[in-house]
N, C-alpha and C positions, 0 to 999 in steps of 0.2 A: 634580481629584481627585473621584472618585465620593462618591456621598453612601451610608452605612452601607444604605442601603433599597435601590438601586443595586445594591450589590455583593450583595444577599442575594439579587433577582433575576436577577445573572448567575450568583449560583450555584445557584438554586435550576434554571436552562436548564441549566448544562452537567449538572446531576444527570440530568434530564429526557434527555438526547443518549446518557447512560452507559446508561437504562434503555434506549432505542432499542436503541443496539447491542447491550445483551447479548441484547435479543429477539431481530434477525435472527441472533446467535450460534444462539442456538437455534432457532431455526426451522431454520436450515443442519442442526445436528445432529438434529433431527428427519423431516431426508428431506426436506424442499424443496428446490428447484433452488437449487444456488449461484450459479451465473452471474446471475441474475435478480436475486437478493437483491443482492449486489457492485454490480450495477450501480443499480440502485434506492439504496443505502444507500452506496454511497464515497464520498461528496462529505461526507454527513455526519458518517461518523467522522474523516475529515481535521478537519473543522473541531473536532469535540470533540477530535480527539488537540491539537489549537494553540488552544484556548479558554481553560485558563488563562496561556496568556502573552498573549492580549487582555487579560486579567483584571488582570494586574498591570501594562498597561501595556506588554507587552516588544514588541509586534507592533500595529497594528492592525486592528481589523477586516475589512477591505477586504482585508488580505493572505490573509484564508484565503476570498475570497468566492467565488473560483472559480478557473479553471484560470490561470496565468501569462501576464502578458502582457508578457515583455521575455524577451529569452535570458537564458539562465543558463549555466554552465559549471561543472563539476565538480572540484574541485581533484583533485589529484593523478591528473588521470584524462586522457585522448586522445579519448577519447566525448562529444563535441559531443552535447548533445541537440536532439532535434528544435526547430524554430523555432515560438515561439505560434501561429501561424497552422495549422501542420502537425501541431501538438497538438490542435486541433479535429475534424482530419480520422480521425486515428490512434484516438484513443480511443474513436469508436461499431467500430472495425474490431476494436480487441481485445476490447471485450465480444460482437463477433458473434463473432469465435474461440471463445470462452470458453463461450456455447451451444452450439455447434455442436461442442465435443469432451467426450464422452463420458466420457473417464477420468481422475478427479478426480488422478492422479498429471500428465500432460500438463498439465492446468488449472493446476496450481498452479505447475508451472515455468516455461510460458512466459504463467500471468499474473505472477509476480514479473518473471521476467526485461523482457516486453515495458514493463510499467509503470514499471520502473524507466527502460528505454529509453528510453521519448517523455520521461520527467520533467516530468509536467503543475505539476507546483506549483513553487514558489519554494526550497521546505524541505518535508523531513519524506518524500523518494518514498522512499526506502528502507525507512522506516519502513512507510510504506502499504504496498510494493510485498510484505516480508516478512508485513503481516496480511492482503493481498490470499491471497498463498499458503497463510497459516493457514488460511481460511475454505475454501479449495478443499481443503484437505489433511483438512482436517474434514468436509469432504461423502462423502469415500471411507474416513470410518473412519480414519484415520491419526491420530495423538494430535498436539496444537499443540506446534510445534516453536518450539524458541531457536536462534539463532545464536549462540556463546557468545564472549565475548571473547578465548578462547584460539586458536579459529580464525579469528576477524574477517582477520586478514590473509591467512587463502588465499580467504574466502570473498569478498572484495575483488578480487584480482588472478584469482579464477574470473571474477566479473562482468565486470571489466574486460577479458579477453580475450573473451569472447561478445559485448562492445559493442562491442570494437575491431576484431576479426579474425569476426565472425560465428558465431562456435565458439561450442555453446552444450555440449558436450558434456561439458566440464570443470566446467563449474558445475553442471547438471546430474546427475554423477555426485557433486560433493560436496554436494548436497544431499540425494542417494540416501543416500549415507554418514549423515548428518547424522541424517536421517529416520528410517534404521534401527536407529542405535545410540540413538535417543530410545525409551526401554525406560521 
């Protein structure tokens, strides 16, 4: 069990990770390149978004230290993710994508889509994969979107069919929906 002086410095770090992100938030919304920022800065909002369940114990540290290093598989799902090894390879390729296209609408779908794809972590890609999108959705002016619990099941069986049959076109358009009716 930590000792009270302990835990005030693991909270006084993840306080310290919260200000980081909302910096590069801003900075993104201030007209800096988002790819750059994303990639500089994703490692550590993963580990803030999983810092308090080091915190109470539910994880250890070690699990959020870097990218996965065994397979994982996705319940309910056909999409094998990429293999650790192939995870190392993939992810300098989507952040060279992710410079190299210009329109932050492009950015954000196939940075959610490809991120989710390789599934670098253990836990938690969907979560990154949807702030990865946020962050790009916010470099072109588009207001931060929710996927809302009412749609979670097409926006599920979208993903799934883009991972499974290569179609990305279906997720794609319901995230255009999604994006546009966030008024």
């Amino acid at each position: 069990m930590a000792l009270p002086s302990e835990k005030l410095a693991q909270s006084l770090a993840v306080l310290r990770q919260v200000q980081q992100t909302k910096k590069s938030i801003r900075m993104i919304l201030g007209g800096s390149k988002a790819s750059a920022i994303v990639e500089k800065d994703y490692r550590r909002w993963y580990q803030e978004m999983f810092a308090p369940s080091v915190m109470a114990g539910i994880i250890k540290i070690s699990d959020i230290a870097g990218y996965r290093l065994n397979q994982v598989y996705i319940r309910n799902s056909k999409h094998t993710p990429l293999s650790p090894e192939a995870v190392r390879d993939a992810m300098p390729v989507l952040f060279a994508l992710l410079k190299n296209e210009p329109d932050a609408w492009i950015r954000a779908v196939l940075g959610h889509f490809i991120f989710t794809f390789i599934h670098p972590y253990m836990d938690g890609n969907g979560r990154m994969g949807r702030f990865l999108m946020n962050a790009m959705l916010a470099s072109g002016g588009y207001r931060w979107t929710i996927i809302s619990k009412d749609i979670i099941d097409d926006y599920m069986a979208a993903i799934e069919k883009a991972s499974v049959d290569g179609d990305i076109r279906e997720f794609a358009t319901l995230l255009s929906g999604i994006v546009r009716n966030n008024k």
